[in-house]
C-alpha positions as CSV (number, residue, x, y, z in Angstrom):
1,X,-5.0,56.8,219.4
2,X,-6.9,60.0,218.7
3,X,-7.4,61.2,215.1
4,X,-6.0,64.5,214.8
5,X,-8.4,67.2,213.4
6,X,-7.7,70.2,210.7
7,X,-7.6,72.0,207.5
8,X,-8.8,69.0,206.0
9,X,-11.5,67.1,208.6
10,X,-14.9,67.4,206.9
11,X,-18.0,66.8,208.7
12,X,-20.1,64.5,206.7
13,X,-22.9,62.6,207.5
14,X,-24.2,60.6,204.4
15,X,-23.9,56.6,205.7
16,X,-22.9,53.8,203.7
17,X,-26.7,52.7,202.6
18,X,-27.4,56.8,201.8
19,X,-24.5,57.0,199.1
20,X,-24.8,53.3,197.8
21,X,-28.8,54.1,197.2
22,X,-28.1,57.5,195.2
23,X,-25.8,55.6,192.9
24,X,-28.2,53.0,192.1
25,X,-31.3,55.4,191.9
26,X,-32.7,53.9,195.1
27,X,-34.1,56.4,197.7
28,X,-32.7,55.7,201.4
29,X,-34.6,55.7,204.6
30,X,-33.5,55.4,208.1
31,X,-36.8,53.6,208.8
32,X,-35.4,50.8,207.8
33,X,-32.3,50.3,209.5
34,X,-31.8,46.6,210.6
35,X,-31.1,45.9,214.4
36,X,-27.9,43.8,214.8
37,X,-29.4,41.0,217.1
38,X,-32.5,40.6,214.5
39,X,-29.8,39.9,211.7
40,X,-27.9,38.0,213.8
41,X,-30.4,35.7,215.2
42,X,-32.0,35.4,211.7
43,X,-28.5,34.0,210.4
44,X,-28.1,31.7,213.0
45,X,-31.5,30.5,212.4
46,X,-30.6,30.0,208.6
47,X,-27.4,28.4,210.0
48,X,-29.0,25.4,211.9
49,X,-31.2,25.2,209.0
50,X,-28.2,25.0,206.9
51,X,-26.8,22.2,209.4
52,X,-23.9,23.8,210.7
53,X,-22.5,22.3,213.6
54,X,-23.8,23.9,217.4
55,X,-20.0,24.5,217.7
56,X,-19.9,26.3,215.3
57,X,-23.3,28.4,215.8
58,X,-22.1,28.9,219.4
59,X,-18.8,30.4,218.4
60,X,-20.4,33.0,215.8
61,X,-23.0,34.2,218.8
62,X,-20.2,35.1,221.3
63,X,-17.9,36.6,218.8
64,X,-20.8,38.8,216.9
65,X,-22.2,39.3,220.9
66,X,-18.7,40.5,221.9
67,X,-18.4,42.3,218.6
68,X,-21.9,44.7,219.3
69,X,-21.3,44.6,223.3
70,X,-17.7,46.6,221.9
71,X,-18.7,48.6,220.0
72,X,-22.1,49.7,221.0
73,X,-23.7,49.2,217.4
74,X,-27.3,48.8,217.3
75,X,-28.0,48.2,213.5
76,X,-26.5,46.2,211.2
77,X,-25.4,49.8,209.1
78,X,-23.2,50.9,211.8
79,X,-20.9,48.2,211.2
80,X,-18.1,50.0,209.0
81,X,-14.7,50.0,208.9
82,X,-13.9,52.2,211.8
83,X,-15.3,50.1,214.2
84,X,-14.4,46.5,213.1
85,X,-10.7,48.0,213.4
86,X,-11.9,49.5,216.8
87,X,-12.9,45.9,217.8
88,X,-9.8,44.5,216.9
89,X,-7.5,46.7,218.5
90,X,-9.5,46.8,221.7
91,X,-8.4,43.2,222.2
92,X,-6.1,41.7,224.2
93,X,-4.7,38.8,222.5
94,X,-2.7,37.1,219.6
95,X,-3.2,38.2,216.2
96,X,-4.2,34.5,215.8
97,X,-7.0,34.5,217.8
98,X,-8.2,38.2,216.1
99,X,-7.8,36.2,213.1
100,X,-9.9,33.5,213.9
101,X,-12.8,36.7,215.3
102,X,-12.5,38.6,212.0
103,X,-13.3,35.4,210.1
104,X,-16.4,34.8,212.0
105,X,-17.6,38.6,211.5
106,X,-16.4,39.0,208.3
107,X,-18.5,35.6,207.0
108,X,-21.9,36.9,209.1
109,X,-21.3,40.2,206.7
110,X,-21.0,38.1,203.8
111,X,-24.1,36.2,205.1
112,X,-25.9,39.9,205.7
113,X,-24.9,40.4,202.1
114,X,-26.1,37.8,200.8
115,X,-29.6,38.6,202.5
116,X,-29.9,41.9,200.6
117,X,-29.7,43.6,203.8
118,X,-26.2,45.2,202.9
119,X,-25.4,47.0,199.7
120,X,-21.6,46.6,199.8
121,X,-19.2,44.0,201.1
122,X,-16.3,47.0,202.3
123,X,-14.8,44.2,204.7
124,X,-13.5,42.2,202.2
125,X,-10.2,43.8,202.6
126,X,-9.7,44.0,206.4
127,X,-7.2,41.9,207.4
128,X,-5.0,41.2,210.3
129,X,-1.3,39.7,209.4
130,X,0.0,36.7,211.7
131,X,3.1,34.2,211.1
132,X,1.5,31.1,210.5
133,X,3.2,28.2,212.1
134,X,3.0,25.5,209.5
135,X,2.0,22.0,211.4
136,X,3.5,19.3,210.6
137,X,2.4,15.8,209.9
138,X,2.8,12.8,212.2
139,X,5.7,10.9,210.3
140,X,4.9,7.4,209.1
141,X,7.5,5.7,211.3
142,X,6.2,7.2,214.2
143,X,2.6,5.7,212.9
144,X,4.1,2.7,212.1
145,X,5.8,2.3,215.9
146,X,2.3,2.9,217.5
147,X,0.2,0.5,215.4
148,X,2.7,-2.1,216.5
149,X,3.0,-1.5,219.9
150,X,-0.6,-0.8,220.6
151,X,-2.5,-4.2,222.0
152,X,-4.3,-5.3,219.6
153,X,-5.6,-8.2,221.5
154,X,-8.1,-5.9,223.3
155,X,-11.1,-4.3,221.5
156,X,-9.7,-1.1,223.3
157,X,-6.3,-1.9,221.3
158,X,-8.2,-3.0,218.3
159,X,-10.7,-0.2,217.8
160,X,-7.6,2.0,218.3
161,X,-5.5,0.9,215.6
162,X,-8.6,0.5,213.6
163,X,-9.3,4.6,214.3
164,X,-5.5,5.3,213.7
165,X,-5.4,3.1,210.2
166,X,-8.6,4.7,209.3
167,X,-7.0,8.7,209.8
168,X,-4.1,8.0,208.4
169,X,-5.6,6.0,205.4
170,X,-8.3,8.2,204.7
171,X,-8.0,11.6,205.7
172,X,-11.0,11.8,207.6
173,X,-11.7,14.5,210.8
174,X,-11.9,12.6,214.2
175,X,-15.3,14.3,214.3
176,X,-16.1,12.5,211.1
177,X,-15.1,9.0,212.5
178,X,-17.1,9.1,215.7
179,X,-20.1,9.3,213.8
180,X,-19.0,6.4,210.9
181,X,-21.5,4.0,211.0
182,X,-21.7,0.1,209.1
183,X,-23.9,1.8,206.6
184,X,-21.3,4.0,205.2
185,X,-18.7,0.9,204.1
186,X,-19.0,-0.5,200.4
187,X,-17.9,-3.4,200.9
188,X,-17.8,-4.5,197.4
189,X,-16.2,-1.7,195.5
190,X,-13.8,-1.1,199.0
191,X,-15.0,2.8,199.8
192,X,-16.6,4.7,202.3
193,X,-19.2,6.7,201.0
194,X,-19.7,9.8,203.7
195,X,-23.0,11.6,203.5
196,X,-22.7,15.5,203.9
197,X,-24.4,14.9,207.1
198,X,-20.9,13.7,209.2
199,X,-18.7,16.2,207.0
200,X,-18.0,19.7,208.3
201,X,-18.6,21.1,204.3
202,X,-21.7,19.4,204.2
203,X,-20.9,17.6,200.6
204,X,-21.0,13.9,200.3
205,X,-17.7,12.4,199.4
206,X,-15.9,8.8,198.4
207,X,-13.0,7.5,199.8
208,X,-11.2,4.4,198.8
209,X,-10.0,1.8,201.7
210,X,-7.6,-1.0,201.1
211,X,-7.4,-4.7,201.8
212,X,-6.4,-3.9,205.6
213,X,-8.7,-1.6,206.7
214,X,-11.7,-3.9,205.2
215,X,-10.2,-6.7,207.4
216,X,-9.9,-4.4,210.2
217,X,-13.3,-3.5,209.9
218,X,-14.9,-6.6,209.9
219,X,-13.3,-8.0,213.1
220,X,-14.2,-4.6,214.5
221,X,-18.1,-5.1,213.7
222,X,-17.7,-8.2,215.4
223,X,-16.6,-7.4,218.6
224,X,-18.7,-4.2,218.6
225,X,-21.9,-7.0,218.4
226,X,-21.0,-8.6,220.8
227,X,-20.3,-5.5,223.3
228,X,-23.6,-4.1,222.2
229,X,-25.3,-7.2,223.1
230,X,-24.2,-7.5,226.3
231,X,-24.9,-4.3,227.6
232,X,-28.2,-4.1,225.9
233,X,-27.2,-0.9,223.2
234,X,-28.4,-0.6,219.5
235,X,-26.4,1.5,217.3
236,X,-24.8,0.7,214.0
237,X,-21.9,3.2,214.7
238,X,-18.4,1.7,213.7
239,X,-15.8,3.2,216.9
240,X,-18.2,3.1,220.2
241,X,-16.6,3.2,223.5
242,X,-16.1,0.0,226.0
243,X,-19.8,0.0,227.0
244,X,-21.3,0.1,223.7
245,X,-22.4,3.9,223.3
246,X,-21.5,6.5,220.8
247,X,-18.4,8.4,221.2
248,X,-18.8,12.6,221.9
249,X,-18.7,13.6,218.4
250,X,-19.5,16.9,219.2
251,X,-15.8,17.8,220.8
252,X,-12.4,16.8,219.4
253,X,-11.5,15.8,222.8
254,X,-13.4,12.6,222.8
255,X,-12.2,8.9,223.2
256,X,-9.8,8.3,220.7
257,X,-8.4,11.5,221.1
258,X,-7.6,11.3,224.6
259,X,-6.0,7.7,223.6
260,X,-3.6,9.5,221.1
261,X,-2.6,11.5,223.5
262,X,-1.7,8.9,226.5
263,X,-0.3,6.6,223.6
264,X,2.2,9.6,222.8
265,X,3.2,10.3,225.9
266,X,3.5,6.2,226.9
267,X,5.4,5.4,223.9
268,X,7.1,8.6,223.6
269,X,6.7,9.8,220.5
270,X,5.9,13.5,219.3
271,X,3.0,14.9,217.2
272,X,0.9,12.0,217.4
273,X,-2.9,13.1,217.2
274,X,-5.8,13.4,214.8
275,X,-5.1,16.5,212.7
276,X,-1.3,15.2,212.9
277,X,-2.6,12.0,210.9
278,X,-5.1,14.1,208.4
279,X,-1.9,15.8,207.3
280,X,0.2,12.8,206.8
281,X,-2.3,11.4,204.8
282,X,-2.6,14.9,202.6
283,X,1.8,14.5,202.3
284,X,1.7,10.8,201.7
285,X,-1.0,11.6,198.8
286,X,1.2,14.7,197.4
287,X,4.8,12.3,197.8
288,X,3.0,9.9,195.2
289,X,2.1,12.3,193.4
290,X,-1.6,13.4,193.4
291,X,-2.7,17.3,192.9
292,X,-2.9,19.7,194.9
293,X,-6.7,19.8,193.4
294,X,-6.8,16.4,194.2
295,X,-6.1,16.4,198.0
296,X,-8.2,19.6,198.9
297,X,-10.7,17.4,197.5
298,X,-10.2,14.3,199.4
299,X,-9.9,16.5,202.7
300,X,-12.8,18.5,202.2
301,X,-11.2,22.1,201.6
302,X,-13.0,24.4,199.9
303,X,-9.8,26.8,199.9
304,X,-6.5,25.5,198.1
305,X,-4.4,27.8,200.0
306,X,-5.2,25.6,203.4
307,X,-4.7,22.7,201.3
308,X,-0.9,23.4,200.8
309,X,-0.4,24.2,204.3
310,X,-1.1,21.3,204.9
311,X,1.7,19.9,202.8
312,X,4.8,20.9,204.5
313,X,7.2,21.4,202.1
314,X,10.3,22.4,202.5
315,X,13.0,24.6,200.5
316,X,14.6,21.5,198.9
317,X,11.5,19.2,197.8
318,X,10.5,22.2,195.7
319,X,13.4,23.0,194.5
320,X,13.4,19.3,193.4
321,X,9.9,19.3,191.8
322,X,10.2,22.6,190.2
323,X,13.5,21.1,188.1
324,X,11.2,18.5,186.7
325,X,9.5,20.9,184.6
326,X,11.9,23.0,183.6
């Protein structure tokens, strides 16, 4: 839609930088202007760096690409307002997926920021509003039904199980357990201790196992010996596929996933997959009664507010909790 002009257009042409420099007694030159793409391939160098995932590099270059490409910026000053709205209603798709965009422009400002190369973070407050469909978590009968109907007489079945137990148990991102390895078990003290390398926040982090997923493991190692041996493979990884290598850890589609799925469908049962067993494991933590604190630590959250989505409560549980502190 076209802004209407009148009585009370003014035509200014002082940018951003220009107004933000006279406050703080700083004099502003258009020499040094920042091109777009030379911010944007310096955060993305900072970024692998920083270890973030090629995933997750890859997504930031199309979106920002798609962002400039839009809106025919050039420097990294021209980004304002006006034109991050102009991107978003120039698309053509759920306000789900504009979401997700604005996240990964509105993080490569913060990033610019950060850098000194931008004097004030004005897209804090853009927004876009979307009706979040709250997930649920896979229900632990329906867990229960597929451990025990799974063969666990084949190191297919086994490893399986061993993957499910491990989710459901532990929380863990199916990322996260392709790249579990023997060294990351203490077998002692009964707790996987996860370097920041395998976790998507990059922090190292405990998590306690019980009596069953020890036992579990053990047997596992063993088969996995004797699979690596015959095939001629060294790895130390603890869930490899049926000829000994490492599983695609670089894709939530990879072995184990594509087992949950033809496991749900053969069995017929609903919401069986990974993230399905990550949030049962955040309700079964809440339903015996750790924090909220407590589980966006164990899952890796650095935002509470995603930590209680994943929680699922409904109109009567909290109406139940509340009463107990009144």
């Amino acid at each position: 839609m076209t802004k209407k002009t009148g009585l009370f257009d003014v035509d200014f042409t002082l940018t951003t930088k220009e107004f933000t420099a006279s406050i703080k007694g700083e004099k502003a030159t258009t020499a040094h202007y920042k091109p777009f793409s030379e911010a944007l391939g310096t955060i993305i160098n900072q970024m692998q760096v920083s270890g973030y995932r090629p995933r997750t590099i890859k997504d930031y270059d199309t979106v920002l690409m798609n962002f400039a490409k839009s809106t025919g910026i050039l420097y990294l000053e021209e980004v304002t307002v006006d034109t991050i709205y102009s991107w978003l209603d120039s698309m053509h798709v759920v306000n789900q997926t504009k979401l997700t965009r604005l996240k990964v422009l509105k993080s490569f400002l913060s990033k610019c920021f950060t850098n000194g190369w931008l004097s004030l973070n004005f897209w804090q407050s853009i927004n876009v509003k979307v009706d979040k469909k709250v997930k649920k978590g896979a229900k632990p009968n329906d867990i229960a039904i597929l451990v025990s109907l799974i063969d666990k007489s084949t190191f297919i079945g086994l490893r399986d199980v061993t993957a499910i137990l491990t989710m459901y148990k532990t929380g863990i991102r199916i990322n996260t357990l392709g790249q579990l390895n023997e060294g990351h078990i203490d077998w002692e003290n009964k707790i996987l201790v996860l370097d920041g390398a395998i976790l998507k926040n990059h922090q190292v982090l405990k998590l306690p196992i019980d009596d069953q997923l020890v036992s579990l493991y053990r047997v596992l190692i063993q088969c996995n010996d004797r699979i690596r041996e015959h095939y001629g493979v060294s790895n130390t990884n603890l869930f490899i596929s049926s000829r000994a290598t490492t599983l695609n850890t670089k894709s939530t589609n990879n072995a184990i996933s594509k087992q949950l799925t033809k496991y749900a469908k053969r069995f017929g049962l609903e919401n069986i997959n990974a993230h399905a067993l990550r949030r049962a494991y955040a309700k079964n933590l809440h339903d015996n009664g750790a924090s909220v604190a407590l589980i966006s630590k164990a899952l890796g959250h650095s935002d509470l507010a995603v930590t209680t989505q994943y929680l699922d409560l409904d109109v009567e549980e909290v109406a139940k909790d509340l009463r107990e502190y009144l």
